[in-house]
C-alpha positions as semicolon CSV with decimal commas, in nm:
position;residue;x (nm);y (nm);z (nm)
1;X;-4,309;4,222;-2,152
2;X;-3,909;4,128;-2,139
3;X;-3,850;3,973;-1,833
4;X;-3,457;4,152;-1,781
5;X;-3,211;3,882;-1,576
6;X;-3,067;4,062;-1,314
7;X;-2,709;3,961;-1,228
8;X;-2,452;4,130;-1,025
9;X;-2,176;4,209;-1,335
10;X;-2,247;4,202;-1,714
11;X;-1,913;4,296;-1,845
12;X;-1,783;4,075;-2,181
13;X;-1,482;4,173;-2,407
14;X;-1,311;4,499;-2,345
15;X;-1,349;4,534;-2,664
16;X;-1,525;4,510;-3,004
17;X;-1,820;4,371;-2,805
18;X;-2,146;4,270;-2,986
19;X;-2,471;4,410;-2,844
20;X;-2,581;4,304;-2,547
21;X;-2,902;4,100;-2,534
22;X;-3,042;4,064;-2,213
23;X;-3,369;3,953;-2,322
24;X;-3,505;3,624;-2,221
25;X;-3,683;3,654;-2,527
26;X;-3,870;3,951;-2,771
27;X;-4,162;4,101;-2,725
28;X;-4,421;4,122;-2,973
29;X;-4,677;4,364;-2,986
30;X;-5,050;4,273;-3,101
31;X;-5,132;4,404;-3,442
32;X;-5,382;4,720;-3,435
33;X;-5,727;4,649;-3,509
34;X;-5,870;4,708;-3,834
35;X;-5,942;5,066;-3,869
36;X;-5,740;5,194;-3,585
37;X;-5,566;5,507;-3,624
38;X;-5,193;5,474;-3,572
39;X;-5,074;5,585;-3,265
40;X;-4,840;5,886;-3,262
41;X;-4,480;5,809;-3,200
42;X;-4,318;6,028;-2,879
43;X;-3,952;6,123;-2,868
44;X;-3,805;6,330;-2,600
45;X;-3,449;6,499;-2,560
46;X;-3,266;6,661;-2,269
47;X;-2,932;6,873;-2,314
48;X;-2,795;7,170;-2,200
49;X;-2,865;7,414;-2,421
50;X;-3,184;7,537;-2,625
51;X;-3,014;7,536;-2,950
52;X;-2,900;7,194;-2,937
53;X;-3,165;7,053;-2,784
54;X;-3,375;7,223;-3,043
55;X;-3,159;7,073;-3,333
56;X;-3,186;6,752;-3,241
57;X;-3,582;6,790;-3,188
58;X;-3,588;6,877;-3,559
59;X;-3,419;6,555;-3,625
60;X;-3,667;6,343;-3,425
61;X;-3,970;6,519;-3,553
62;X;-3,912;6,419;-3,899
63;X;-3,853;6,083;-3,800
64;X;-3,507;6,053;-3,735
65;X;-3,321;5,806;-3,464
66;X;-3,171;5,896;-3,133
67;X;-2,825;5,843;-3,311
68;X;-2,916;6,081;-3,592
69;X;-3,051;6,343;-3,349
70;X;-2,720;6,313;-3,108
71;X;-2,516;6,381;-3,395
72;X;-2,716;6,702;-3,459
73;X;-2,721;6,807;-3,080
74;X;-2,360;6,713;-3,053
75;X;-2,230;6,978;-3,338
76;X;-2,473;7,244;-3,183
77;X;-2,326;7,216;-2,850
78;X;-1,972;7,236;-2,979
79;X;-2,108;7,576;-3,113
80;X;-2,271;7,736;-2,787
81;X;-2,147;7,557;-2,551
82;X;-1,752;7,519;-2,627
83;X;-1,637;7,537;-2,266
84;X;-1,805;7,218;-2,246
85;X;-1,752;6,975;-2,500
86;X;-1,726;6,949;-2,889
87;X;-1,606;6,793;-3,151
88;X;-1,212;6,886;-2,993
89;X;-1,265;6,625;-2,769
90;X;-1,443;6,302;-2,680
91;X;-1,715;6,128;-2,457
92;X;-1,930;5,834;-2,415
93;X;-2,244;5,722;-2,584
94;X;-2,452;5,443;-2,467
95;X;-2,749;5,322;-2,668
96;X;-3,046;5,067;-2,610
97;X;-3,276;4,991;-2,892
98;X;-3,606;4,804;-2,735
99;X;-3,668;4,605;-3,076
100;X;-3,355;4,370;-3,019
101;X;-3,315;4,455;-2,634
102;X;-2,958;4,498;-2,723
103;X;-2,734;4,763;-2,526
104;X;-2,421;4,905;-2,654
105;X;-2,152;5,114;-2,551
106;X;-1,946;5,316;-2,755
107;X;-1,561;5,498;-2,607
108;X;-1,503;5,792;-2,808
109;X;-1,245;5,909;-2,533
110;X;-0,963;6,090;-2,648
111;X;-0,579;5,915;-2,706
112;X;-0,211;6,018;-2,636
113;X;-0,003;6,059;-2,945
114;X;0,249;5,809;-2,967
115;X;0,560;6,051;-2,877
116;X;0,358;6,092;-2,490
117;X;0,572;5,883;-2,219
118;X;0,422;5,841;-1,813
119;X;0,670;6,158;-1,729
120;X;0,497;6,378;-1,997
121;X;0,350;6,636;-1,716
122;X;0,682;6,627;-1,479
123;X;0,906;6,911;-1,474
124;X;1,286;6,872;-1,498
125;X;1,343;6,869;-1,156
126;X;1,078;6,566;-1,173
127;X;0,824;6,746;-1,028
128;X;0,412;6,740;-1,088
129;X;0,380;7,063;-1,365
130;X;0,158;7,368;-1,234
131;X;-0,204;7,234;-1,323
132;X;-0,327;7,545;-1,527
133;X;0,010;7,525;-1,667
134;X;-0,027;7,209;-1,860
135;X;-0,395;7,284;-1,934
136;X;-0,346;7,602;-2,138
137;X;-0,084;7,405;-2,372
138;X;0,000;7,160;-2,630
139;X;0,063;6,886;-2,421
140;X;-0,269;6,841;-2,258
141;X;-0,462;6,767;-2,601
142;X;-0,542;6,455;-2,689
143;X;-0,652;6,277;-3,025
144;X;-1,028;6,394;-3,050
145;X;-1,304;6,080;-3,056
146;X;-1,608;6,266;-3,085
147;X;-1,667;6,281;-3,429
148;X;-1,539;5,906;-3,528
149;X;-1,750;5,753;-3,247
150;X;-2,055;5,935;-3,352
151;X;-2,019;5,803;-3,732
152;X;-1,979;5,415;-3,612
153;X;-2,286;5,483;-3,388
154;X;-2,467;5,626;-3,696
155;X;-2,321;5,356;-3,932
156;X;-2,494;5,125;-3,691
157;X;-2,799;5,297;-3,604
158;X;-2,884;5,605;-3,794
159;X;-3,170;5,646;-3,987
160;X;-3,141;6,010;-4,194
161;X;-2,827;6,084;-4,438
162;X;-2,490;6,161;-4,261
163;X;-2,529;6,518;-4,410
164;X;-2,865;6,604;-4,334
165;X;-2,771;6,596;-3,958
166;X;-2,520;6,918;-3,962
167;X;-2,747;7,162;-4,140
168;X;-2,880;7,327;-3,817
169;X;-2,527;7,336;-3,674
170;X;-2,354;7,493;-3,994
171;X;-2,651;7,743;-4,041
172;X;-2,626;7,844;-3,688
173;X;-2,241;7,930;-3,711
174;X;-2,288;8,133;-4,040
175;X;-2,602;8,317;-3,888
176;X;-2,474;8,327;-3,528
177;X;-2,629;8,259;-3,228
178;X;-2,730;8,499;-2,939
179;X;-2,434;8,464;-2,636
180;X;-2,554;8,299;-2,320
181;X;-2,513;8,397;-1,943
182;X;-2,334;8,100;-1,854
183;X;-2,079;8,137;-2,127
184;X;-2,009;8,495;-2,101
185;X;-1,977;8,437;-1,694
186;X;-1,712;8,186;-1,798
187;X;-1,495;8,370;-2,025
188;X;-1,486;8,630;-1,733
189;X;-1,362;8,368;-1,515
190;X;-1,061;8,215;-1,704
191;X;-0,843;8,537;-1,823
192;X;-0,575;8,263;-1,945
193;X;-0,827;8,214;-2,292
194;X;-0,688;8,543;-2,401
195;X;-0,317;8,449;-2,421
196;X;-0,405;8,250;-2,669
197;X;-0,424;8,421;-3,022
198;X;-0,715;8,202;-3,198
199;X;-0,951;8,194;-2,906
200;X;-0,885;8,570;-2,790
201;X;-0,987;8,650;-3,136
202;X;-1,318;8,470;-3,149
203;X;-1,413;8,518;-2,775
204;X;-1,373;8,883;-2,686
205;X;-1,379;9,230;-2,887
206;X;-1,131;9,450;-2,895
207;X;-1,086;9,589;-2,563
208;X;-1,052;9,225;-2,438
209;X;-1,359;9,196;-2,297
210;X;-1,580;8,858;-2,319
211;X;-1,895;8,898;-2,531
212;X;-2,190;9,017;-2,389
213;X;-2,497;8,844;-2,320
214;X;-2,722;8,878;-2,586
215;X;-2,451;8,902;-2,872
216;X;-2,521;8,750;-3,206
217;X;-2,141;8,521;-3,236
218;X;-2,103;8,385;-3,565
219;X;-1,804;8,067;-3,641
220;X;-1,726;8,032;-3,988
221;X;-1,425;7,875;-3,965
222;X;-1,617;7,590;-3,785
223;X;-1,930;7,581;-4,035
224;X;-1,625;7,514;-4,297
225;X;-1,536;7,214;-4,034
226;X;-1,893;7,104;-4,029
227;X;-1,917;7,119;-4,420
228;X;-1,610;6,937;-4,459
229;X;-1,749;6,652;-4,214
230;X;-2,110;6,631;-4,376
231;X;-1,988;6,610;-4,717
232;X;-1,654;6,362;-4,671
233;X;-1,767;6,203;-4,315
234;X;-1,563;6,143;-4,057
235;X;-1,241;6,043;-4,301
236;X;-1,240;6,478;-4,373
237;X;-1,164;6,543;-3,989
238;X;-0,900;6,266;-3,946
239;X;-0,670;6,395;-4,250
240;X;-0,675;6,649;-4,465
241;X;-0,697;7,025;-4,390
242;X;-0,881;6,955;-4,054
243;X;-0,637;6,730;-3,915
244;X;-0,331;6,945;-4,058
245;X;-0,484;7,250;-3,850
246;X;-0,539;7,034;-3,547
247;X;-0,148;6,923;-3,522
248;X;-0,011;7,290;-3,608
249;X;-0,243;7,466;-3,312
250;X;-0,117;7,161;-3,084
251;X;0,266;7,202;-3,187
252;X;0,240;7,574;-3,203
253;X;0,149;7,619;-2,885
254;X;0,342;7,662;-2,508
255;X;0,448;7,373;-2,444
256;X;0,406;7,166;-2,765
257;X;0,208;6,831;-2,809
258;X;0,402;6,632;-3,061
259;X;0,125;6,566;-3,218
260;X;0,104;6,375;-3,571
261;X;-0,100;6,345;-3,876
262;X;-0,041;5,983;-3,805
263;X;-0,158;6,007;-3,428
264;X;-0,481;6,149;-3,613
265;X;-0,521;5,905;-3,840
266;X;-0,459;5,661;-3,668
267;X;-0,715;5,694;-3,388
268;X;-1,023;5,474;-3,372
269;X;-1,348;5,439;-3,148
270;X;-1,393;5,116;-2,959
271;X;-1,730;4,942;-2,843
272;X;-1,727;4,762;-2,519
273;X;-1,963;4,594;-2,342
274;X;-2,138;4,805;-2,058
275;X;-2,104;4,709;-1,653
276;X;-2,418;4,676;-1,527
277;X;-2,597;4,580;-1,158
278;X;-2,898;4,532;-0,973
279;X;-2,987;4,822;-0,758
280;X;-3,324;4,767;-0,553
281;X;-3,509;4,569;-0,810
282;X;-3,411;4,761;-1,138
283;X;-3,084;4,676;-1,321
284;X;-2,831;5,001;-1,351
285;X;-2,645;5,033;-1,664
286;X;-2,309;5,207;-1,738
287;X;-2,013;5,258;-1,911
288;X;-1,667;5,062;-1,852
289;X;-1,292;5,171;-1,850
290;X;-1,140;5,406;-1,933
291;X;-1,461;5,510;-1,750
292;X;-1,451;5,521;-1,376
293;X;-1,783;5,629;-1,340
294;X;-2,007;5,305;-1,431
295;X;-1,783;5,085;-1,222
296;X;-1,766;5,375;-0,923
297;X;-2,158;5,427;-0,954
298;X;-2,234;5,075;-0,931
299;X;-2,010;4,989;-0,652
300;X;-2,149;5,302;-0,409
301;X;-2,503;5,178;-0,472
302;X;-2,435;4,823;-0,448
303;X;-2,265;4,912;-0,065
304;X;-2,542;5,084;0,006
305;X;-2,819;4,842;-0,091
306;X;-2,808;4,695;0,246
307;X;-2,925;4,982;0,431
308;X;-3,286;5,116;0,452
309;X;-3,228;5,490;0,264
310;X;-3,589;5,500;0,238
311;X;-3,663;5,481;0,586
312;X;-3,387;5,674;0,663
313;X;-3,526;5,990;0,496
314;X;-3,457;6,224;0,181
315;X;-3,090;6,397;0,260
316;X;-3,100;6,320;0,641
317;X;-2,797;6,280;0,832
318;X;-2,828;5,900;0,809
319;X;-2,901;5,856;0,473
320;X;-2,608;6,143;0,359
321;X;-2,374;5,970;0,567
322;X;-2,391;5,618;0,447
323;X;-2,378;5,784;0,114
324;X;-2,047;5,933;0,232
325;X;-1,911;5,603;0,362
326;X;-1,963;5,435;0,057
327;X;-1,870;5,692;-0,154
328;X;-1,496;5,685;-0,006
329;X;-1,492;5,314;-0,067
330;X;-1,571;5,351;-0,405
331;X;-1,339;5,696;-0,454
332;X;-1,037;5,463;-0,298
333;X;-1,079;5,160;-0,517
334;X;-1,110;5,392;-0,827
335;X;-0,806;5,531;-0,786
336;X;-0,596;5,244;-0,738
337;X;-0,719;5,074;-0,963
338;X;-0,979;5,217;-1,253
339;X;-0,814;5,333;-1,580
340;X;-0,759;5,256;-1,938
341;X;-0,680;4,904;-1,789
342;X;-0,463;4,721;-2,072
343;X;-0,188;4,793;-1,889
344;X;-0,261;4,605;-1,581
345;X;-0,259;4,244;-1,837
346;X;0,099;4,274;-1,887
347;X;0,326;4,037;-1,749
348;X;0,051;3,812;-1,653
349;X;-0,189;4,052;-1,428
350;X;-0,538;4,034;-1,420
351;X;-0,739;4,179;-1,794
352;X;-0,952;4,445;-1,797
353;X;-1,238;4,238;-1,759
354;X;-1,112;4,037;-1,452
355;X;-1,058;4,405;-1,308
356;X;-1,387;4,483;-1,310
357;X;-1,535;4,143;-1,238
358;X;-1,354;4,162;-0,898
359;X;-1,437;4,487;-0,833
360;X;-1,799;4,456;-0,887
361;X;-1,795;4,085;-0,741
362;X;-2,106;4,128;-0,502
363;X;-1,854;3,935;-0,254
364;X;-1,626;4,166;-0,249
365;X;-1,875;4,439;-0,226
366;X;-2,049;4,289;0,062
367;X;-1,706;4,278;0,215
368;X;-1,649;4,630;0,181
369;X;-2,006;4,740;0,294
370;X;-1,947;4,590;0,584
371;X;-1,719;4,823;0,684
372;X;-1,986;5,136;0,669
373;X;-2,062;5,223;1,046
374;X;-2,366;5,401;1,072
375;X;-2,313;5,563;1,379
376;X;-1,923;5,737;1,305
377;X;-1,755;5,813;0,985
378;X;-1,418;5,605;0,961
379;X;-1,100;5,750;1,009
380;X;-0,940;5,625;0,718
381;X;-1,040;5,461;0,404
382;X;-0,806;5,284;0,180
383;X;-0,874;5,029;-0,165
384;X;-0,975;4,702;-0,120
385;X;-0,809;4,389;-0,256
386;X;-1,048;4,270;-0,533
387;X;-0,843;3,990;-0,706
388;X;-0,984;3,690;-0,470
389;X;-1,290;3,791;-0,627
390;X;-1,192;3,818;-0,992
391;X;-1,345;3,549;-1,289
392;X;-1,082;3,323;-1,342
393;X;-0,839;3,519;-1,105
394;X;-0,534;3,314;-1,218
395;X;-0,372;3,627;-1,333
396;X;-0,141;3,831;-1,062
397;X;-0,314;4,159;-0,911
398;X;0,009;4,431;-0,948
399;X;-0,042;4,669;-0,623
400;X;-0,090;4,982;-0,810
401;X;-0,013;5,345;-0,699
402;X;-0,298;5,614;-0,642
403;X;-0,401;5,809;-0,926
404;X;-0,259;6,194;-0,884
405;X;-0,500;6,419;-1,140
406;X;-0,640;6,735;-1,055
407;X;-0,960;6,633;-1,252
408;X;-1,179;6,993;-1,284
409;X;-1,549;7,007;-1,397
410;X;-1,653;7,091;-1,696
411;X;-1,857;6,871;-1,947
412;X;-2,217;6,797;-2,117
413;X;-2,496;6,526;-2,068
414;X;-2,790;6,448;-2,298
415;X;-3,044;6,217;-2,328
416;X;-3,257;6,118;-2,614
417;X;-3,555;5,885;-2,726
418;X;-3,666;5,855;-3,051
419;X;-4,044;5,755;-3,203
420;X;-3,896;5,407;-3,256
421;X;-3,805;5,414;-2,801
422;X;-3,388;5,335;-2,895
423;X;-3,270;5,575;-2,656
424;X;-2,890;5,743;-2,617
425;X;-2,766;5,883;-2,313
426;X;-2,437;6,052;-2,381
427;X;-2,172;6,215;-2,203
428;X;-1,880;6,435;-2,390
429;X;-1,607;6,687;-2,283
430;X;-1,307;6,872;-2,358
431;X;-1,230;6,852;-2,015
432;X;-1,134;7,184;-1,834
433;X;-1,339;7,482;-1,912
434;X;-1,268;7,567;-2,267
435;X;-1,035;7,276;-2,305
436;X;-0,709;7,354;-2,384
437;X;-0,814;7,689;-2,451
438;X;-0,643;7,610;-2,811
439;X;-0,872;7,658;-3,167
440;X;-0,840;7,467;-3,476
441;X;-1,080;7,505;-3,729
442;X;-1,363;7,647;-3,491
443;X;-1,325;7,443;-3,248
444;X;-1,212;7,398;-2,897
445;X;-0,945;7,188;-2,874
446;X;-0,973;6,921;-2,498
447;X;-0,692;6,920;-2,270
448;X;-0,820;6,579;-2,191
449;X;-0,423;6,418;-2,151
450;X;-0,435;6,604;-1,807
451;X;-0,646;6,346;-1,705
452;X;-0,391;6,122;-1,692
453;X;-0,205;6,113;-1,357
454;X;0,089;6,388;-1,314
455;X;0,302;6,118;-1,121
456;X;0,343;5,785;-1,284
457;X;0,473;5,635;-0,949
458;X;0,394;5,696;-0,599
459;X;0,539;5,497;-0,353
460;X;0,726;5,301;-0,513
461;X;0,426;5,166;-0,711
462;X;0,297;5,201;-1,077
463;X;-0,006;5,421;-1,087
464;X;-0,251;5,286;-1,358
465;X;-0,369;5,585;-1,494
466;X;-0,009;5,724;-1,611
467;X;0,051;5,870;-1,960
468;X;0,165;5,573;-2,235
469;X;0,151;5,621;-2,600
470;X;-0,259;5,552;-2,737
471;X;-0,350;5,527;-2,391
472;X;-0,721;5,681;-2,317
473;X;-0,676;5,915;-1,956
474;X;-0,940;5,764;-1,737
475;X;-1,300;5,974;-1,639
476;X;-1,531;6,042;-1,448
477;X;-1,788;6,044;-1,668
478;X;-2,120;5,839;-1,591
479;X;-2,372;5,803;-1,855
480;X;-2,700;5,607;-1,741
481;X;-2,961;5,387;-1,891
482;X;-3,199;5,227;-1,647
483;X;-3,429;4,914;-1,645
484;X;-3,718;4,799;-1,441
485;X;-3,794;4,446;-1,299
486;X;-3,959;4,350;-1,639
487;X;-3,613;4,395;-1,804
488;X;-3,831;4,737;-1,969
489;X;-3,660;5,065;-2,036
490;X;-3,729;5,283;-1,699
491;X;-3,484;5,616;-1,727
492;X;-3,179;5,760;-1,884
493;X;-2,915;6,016;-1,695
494;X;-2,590;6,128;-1,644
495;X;-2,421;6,464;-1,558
496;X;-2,074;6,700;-1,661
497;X;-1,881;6,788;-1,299
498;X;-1,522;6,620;-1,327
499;X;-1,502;6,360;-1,038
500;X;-1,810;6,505;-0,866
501;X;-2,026;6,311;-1,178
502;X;-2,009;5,979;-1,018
503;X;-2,215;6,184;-0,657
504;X;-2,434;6,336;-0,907
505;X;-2,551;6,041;-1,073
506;X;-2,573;5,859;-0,786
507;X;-2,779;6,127;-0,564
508;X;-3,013;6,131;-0,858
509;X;-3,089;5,754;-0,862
510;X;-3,147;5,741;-0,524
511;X;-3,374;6,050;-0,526
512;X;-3,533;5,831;-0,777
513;X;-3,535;5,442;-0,667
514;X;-3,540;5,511;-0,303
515;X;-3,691;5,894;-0,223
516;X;-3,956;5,873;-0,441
517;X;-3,908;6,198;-0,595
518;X;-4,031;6,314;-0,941
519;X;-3,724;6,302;-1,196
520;X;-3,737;6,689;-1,224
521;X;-3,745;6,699;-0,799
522;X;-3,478;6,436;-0,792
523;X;-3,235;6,655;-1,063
524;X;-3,277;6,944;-0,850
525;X;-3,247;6,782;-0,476
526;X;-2,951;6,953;-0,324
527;X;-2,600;6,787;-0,435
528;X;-2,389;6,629;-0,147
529;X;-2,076;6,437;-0,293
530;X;-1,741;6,259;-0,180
531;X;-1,556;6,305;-0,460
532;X;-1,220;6,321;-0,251
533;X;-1,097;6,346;0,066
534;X;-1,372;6,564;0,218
535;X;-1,733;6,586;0,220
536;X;-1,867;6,863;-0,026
537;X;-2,220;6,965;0,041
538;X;-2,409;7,203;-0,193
539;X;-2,355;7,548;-0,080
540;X;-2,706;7,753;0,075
541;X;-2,912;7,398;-0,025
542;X;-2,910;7,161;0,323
543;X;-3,048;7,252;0,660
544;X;-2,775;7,349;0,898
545;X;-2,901;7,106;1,165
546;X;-2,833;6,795;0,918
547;X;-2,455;6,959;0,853
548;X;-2,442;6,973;1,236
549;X;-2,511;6,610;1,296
550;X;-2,276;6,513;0,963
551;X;-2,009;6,678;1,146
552;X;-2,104;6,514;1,493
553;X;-2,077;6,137;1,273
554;X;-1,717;6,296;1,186
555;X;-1,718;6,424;0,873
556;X;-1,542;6,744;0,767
557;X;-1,780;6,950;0,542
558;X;-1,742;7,133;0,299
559;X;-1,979;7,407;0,124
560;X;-1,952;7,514;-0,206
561;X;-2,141;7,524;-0,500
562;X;-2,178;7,187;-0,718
563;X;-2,275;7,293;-1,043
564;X;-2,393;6,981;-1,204
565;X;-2,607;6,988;-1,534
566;X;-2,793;6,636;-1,501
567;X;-3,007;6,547;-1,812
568;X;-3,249;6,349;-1,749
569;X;-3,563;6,122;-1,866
570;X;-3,817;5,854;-1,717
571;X;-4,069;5,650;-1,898
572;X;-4,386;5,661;-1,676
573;X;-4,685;5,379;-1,618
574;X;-4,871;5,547;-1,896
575;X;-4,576;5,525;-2,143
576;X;-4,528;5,901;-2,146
577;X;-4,185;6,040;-2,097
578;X;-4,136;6,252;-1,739
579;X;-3,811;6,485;-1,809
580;X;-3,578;6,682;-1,616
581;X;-3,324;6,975;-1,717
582;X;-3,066;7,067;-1,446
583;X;-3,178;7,428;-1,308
584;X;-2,767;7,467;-1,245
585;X;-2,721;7,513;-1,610
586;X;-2,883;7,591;-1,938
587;X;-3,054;7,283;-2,032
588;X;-3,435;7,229;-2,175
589;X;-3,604;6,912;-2,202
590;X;-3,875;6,874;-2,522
591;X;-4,083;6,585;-2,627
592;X;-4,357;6,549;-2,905
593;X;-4,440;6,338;-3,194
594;X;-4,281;6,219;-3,489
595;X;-4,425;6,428;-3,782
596;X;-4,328;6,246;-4,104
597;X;-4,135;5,895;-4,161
598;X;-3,847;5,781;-4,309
């Protein structure tokens, strides 16, 4: 068995980082007896829709890697689930493969083109644009990641032929697949799809109403994208007749992008070295900026490691409202400071990597736990001052503004394990529901750019999250990957809900680590986040006696529903994989064994 060092902050280059080992040294498994029959190989996949998930089954049964089968699940989900995520937009992949105990973390998030300035979503009388207003528009899209972060990953770790991994996918559009409840609910919900041309067309029949449940959709013009991409790779969607289509829809439409060929081209995936922590025992694994979410997770359940959650009960008023105080901690240092942090270097501050350092310094963290009363909620929370605790602080902290983004939920998690155990957990968007609500070449094009923070000041201060040229917008998002006190692969998670992903994760891992629960029981345990600047507590789910006492601590609640759509997987003692599919959504979970090699 690896024996896994657990340290407080495992964060290298921002950039270009090589895989991280954090293996005191291999294992090495005994040979098999003579005779022995070979023992089956398991793979398992969670996502949030039966077609995908089914598509990249296919790939693992015939032996293919958790990279290979992401791809697959990936370009199915951009299919029937487009108000989600796709191939328009971005996300974040993290993968662990157990034979070098090397983890790596790819950004496929989404850029500005180089004509966006910090006042791109002002008005002229300098005021923050109408929210829906930007979305449905040319000016929210950003360049999409998806499909060049998904061809380094499979560069680096796939095991079938690029092409083979888009056949489901491209059959599925020509054939069509059956319309589900959660989509058609959707396009009910957001009339503002059918002002535009492209997506009225495809989405709704000729009285203007959304297709029903039940009918067969077919997407040629995106089984043409998918063709292009399996046969020229990645290259055929960053120029050519892809990439032309992309920058008319975004110039063409209200509001126009200015959006180049160039600002296509030019885009690239980075890999950066994950943040990770030690959370009761196991070490909690995440992604970095432009990311909020590993950083945010880490620091809630590092506050709240000092406090017995265990004893204090599943979802009782203690344990919900130490969850709450840490939570605004957390929420207030991530919007000061967490964004694509380049910017934050210049003119001597502190470098990405010194951000994070001092925001994940258990010092500093200590500090700020130890302003969680357990008997009152505060009255006010504001963001710490990290840089005392920063590696090699010699840089200047800049006092930064807060971060002013409406941030709505949308999104897609999935996890994977192939017969080899390299595992992916991966998060992707286009943001909003239905992105942008723009089409180019059967796809939903992300809005992801109103991410970015409306104001580019606030009091007198530079907020770090505002529009620049190639600058990522900062997320929420909050992919997993889990290991035990041997250093061994223990679970993979992560959820879609805009800034509610960091409360979802987080609810889950302590429903895990310190509830006990089942993974399936700890997916569905009723959702109670901080995500703001009020507690929001899953509608119909909590007993009105622990609300009661929440409210006598001082907290304002809120009920509503929290749809979140956690994926989710856990190795158990026997090796076998437990699963869990988010009852809020669509999603399936399937495991079985490889059926022929590669």
């Amino acid at each position: 068995m690896r024996h896994l060092l657990l340290i407080a902050v495992l964060f290298l280059s921002a950039c270009g980082g090589e895989p991280v080992d954090r293996a005191d040294a291999a294992a090495t498994a005994a040979p098999a007896a003579e005779g022995d029959a070979p023992t089956p190989k398991t793979w398992f996949i969670a996502a949030a829709n039966p077609y995908a998930a089914e598509a990249g089954a296919a790939i693992l049964r015939r032996g293919g890697s958790a990279v290979d089968a992401a791809v697959a699940t990936q370009a199915v989900l951009g299919l029937v689930e487009p108000q989600s995520s796709g191939f328009g937009g971005g996300g974040f992949l993290i993968h662990y493969e157990p034979k070098t105990d090397a983890l790596e973390t790819y950004n496929g998030r989404e850029t500005a083109p180089a004509s966006a300035t910090p006042e791109r979503f002002l008005t002229e009388n300098g005021e923050p644009m109408n929210f829906y207003d930007a979305v449905a528009s040319g000016l929210s899209v950003g360049v999409p990641g998806a499909v060049r972060m998904m061809d380094l990953a499979h560069r680096e770790h796939g095991r079938l032929p690029w092409p083979v991994l888009f056949a489901d996918a491209i059959a599925l559009s020509e054939n069509g697949f059956e319309v589900s409840p959660r989509l058609n609910e959707l396009l009910g919900r957001f009339p503002r799809i059918k002002t535009m041309p492209a997506a009225a067309d495809y989405f709704y029949d000729d009285n203007g109403a959304p297709w029903p449940v039940g009918h067969v959709l077919k997407n040629p013009a995106y089984a043409a994208t998918l063709t292009a991409i399996a046969d020229g790779g990645a290259d055929a969607f960053y120029g050519g007749a892809i990439a032309e289509a992309i920058v008319e829809a975004v110039n063409a439409a209200p509001n126009p992008g200015g959006m180049t060929l160039d600002d296509i081209a030019a885009y690239r995936p980075e890999k950066v070295d994950p943040v990770c922590s030690g959370y009761r025992g196991y070490q909690i694994c995440s992604m970095a900026p432009p990311s909020s979410g590993g950083v945010t997770t880490l620091q809630i359940l590092s506050m709240l490691e000092p406090f017995d959650l265990a004893g204090a009960g599943a979802l009782s008023i203690e344990s919900l409202h130490l969850i709450f105080e840490a939570s605004r901690l957390a929420y207030a240092d991530r919007n000061e400071y967490l964004a694509d942090n380049k910017q934050l270097a210049e003119g001597g501050g502190l470098s990405p990597a010194q951000v994070i350092s001092g925001l994940l310094s258990p010092d500093y963290l200590a500090m700020r736990a130890a302003k969680i009363d357990a008997a009152a909620a505060a009255d006010a929370v504001a963001a710490g001052d990290p840089s005392p605790y920063a590696d090699d602080g010699a840089g200047v902290w800049k006092p930064m503004g807060k971060n002013a983004s409406p941030e709505p939920p949308s999104t897609s998690h999935f996890v994977i394990v192939d017969g080899e155990g390299n595992v992916v957990s991966m998060t992707a968007t286009v943001e909003f529901a239905f992105g942008s609500h723009l089409m180019a070449g059967g796809m939903i094009l992300n809005n992801q750019l109103t991410d970015f923070s409306f104001l580019p000041e606030r009091d007198g201060r530079p907020v770090a999250n505002a529009v620049g040229p190639g600058k990522r917008p900062r997320s929420s998002m909050s992919p997993v990957i889990v290991f035990d006190d041997g250093g061994d692969f223990y679970a993979a998670l992560g959820s879609p809900g805009g800034p509610a992903i960091i409360g979802f994760v987080v609810k889950t891992l302590i429903a895990l680590i310190d509830w006990d629960m089942t993974m399936q029981a700890a997916v569905d345990a009723p959702n109670a986040v901080y995500p703001r600047d009020q507690a929001v507590i899953e509608e119909d789910a909590i007993d009105s006696q622990v609300i009661a006492g929440l409210e006598a601590k001082g907290h304002a609640i809120l009920e509503r529903a929290l749809t979140s759509g956690v994926h989710a997987v856990r190795v158990r003692s026997d090796g076998s994989f437990e699963g869990a599919a988010d009852p809020r959504r669509e999603g399936v979970w399937l495991t079985g064994v490889v059926e022929t090699e590669n």
